[in-house]
N, CA, C and O atoms as a GROMACS GRO file, in nm:
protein
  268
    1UNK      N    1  -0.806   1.938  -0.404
    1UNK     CA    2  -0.862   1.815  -0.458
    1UNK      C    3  -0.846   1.702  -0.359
    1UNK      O    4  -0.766   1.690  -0.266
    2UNK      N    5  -0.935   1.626  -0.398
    2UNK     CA    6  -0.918   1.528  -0.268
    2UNK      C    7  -0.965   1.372  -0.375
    2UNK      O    8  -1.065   1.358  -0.446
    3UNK      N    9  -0.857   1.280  -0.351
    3UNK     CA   10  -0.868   1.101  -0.393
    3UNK      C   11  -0.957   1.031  -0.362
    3UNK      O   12  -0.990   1.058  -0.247
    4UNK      N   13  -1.020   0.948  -0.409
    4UNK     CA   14  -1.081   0.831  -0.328
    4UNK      C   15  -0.964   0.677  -0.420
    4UNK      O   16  -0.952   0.641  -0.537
    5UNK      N   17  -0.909   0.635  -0.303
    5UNK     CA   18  -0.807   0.529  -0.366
    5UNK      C   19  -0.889   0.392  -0.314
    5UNK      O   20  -0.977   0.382  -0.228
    6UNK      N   21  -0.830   0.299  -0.395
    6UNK     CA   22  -0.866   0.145  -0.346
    6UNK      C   23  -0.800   0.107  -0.301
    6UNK      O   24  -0.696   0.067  -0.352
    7UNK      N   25  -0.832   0.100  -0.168
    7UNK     CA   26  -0.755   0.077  -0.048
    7UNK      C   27  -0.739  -0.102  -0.055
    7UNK      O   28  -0.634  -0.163  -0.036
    8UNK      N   29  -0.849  -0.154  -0.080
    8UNK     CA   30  -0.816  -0.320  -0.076
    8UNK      C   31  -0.703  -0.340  -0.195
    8UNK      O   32  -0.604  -0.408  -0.170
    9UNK      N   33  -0.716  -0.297  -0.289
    9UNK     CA   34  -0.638  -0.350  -0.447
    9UNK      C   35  -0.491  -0.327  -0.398
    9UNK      O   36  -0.407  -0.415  -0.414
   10UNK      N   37  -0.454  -0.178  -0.323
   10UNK     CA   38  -0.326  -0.121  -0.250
   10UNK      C   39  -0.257  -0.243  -0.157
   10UNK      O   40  -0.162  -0.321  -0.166
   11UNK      N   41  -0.386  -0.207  -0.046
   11UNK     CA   42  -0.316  -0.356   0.045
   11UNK      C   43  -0.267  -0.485  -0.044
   11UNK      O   44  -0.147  -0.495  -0.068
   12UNK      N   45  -0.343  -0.570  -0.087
   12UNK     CA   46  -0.332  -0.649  -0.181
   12UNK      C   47  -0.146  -0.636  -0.238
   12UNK      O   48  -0.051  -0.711  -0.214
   13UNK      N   49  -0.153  -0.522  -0.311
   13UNK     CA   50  -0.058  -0.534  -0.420
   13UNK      C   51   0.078  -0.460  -0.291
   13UNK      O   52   0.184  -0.420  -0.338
   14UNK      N   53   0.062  -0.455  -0.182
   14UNK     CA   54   0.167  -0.431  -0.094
   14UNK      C   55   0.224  -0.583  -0.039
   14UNK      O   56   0.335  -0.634  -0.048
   15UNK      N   57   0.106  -0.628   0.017
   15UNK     CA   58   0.113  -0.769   0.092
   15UNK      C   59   0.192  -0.878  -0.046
   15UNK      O   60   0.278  -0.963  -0.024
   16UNK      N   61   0.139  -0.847  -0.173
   16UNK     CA   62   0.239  -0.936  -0.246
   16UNK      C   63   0.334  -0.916  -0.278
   16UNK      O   64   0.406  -1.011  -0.309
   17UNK      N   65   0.386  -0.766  -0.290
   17UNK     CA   66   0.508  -0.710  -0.345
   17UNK      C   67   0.636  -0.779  -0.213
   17UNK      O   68   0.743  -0.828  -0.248
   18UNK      N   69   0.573  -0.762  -0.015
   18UNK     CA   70   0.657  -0.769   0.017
   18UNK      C   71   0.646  -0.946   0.059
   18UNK      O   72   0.759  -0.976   0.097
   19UNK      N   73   0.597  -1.012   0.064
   19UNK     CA   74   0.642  -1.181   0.055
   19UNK      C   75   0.672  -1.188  -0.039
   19UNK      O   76   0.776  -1.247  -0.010
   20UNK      N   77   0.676  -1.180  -0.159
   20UNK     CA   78   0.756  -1.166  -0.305
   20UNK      C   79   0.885  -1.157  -0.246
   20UNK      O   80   0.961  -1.249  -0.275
   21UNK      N   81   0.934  -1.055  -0.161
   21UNK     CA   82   1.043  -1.011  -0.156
   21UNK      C   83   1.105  -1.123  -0.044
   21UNK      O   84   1.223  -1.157  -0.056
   22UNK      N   85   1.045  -1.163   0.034
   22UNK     CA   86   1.062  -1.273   0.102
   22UNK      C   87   1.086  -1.376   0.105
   22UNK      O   88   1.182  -1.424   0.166
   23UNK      N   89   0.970  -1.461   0.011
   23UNK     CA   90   0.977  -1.575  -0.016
   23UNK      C   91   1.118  -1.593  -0.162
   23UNK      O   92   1.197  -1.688  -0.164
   24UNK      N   93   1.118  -1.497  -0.250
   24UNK     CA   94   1.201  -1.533  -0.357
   24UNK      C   95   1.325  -1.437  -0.298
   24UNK      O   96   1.427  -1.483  -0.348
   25UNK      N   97   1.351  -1.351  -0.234
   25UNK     CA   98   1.498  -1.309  -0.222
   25UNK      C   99   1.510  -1.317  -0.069
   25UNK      O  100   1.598  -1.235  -0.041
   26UNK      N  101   1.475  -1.363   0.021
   26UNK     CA  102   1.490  -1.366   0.185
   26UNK      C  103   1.560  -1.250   0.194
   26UNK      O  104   1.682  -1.236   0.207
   27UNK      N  105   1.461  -1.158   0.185
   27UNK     CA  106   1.469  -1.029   0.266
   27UNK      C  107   1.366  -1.038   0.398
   27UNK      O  108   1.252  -0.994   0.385
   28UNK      N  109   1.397  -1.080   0.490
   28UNK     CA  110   1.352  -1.081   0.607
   28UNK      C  111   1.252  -0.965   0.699
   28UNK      O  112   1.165  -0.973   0.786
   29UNK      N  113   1.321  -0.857   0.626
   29UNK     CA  114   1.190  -0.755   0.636
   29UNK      C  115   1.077  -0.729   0.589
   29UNK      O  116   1.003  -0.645   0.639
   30UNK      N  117   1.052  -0.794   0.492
   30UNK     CA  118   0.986  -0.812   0.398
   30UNK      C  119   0.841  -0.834   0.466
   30UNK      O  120   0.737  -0.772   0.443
   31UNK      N  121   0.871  -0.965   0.578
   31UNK     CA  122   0.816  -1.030   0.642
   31UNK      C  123   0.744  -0.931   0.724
   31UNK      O  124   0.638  -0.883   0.684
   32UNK      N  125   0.801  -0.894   0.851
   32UNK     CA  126   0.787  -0.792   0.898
   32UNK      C  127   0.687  -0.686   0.848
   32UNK      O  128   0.572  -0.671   0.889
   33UNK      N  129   0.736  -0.630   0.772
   33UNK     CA  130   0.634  -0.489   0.701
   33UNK      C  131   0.491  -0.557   0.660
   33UNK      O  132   0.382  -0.501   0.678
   34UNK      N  133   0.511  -0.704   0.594
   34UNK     CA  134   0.373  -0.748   0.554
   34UNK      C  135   0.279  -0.736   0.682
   34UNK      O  136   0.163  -0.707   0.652
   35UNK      N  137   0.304  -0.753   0.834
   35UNK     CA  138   0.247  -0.783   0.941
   35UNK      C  139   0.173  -0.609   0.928
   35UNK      O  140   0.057  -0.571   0.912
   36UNK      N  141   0.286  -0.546   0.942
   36UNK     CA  142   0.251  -0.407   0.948
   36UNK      C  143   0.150  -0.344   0.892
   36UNK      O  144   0.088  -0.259   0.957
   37UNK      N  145   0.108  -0.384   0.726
   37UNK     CA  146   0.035  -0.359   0.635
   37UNK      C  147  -0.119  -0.449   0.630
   37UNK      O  148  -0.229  -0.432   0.578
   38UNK      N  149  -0.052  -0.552   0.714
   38UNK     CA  150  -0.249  -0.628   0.732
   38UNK      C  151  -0.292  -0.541   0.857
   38UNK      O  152  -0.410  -0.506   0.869
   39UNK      N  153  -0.221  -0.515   0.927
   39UNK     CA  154  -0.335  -0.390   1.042
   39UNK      C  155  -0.336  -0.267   1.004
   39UNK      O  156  -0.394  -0.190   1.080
   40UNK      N  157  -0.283  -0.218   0.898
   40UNK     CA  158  -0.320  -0.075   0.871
   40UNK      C  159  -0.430  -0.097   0.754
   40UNK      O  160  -0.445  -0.182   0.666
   41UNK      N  161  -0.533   0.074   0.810
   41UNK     CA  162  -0.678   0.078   0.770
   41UNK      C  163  -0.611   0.249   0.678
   41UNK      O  164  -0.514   0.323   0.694
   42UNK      N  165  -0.703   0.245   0.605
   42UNK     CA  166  -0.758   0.411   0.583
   42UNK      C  167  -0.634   0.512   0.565
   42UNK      O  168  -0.592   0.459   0.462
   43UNK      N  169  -0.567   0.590   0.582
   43UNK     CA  170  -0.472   0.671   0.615
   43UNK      C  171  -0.346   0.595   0.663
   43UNK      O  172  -0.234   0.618   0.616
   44UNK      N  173  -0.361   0.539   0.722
   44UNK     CA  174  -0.191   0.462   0.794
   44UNK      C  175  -0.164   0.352   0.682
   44UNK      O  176  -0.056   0.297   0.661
   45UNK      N  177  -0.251   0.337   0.632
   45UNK     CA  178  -0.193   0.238   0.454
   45UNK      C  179  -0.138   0.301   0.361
   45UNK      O  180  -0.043   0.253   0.300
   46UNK      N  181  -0.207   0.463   0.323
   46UNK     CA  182  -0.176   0.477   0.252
   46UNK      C  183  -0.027   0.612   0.292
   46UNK      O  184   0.033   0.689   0.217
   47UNK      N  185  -0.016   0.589   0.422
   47UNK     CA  186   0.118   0.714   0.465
   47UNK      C  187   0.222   0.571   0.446
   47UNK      O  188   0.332   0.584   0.392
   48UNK      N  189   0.178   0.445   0.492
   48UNK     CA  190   0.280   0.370   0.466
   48UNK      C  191   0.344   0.348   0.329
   48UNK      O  192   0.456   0.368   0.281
   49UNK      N  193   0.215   0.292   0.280
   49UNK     CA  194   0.252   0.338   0.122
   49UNK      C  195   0.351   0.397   0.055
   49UNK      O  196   0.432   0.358  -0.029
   50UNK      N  197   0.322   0.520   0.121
   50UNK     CA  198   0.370   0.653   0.063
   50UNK      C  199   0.542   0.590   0.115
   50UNK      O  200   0.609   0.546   0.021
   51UNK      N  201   0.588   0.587   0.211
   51UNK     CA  202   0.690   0.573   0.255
   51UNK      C  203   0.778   0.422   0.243
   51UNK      O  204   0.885   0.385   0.290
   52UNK      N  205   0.706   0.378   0.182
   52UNK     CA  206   0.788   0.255   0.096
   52UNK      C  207   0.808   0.235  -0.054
   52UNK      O  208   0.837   0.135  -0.119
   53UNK      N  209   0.773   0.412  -0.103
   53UNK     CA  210   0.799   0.481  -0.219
   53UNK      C  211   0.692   0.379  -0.318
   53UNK      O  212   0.741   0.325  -0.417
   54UNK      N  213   0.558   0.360  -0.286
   54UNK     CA  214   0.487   0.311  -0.392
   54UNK      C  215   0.377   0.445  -0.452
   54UNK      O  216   0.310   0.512  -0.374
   55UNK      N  217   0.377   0.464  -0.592
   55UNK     CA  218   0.295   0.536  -0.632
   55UNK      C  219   0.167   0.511  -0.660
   55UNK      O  220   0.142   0.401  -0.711
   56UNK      N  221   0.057   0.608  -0.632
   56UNK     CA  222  -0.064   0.544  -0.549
   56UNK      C  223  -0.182   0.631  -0.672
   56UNK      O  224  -0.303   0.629  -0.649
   57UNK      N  225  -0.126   0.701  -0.799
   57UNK     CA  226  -0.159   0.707  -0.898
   57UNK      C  227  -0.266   0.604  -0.977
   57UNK      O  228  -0.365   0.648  -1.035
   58UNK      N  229  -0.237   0.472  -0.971
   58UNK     CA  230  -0.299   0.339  -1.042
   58UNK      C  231  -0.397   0.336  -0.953
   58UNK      O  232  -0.494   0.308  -1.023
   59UNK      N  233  -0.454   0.353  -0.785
   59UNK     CA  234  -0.513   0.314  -0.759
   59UNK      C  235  -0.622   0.401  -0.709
   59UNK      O  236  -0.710   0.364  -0.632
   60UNK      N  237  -0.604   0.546  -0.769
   60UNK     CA  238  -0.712   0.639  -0.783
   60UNK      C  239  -0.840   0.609  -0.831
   60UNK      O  240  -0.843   0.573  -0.949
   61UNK      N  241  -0.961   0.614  -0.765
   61UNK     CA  242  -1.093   0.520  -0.834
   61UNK      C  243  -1.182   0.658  -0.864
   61UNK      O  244  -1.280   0.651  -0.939
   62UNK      N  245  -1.140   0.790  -0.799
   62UNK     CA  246  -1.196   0.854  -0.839
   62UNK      C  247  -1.182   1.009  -0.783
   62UNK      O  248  -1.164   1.010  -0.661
   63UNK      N  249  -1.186   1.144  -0.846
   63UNK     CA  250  -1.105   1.268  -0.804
   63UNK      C  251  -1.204   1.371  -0.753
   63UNK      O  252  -1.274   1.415  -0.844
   64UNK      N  253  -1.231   1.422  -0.634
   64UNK     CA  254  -1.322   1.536  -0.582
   64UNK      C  255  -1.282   1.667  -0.573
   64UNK      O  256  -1.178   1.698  -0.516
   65UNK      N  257  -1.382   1.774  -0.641
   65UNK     CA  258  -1.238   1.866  -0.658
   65UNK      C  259  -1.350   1.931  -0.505
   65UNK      O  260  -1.434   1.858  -0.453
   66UNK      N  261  -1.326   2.068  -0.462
   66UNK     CA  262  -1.371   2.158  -0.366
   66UNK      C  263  -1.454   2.274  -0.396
   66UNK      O  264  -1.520   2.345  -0.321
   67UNK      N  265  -1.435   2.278  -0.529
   67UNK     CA  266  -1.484   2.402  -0.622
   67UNK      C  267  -1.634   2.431  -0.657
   67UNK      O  268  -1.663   2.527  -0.728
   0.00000   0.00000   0.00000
């Protein structure tokens, strides 16, 4: 099976989760990773994603199976 995710709504809800984390608890990395996440496209958003443990379930727009 293969996803089609919303990649803008993802970015979006990454870029606020981590200045959130910034601006209200000065986590300083926070900062950082946001930089990271406005240049990632396509695949490197969503491996980042993946690895800052966000579940990417909500932003499934639609499911292709192979069959």
């Amino acid at each position: 099976m293969r996803a089609k995710l919303d990649l803008e709504q993802l970015k979006r809800d990454m870029l606020n989760d981590c200045r959130g984390a910034y601006f209200g608890g000065g986590f300083g990395g926070a900062m950082y990773a946001s930089f990271e996440i406005e240049r990632a496209e396509g695949q490197e958003l969503v491996d980042l994603a993946e690895r800052m443990g966000y579940d990417l379930t909500p932003y499934i727009e639609e499911i292709t199976s192979y069959f």
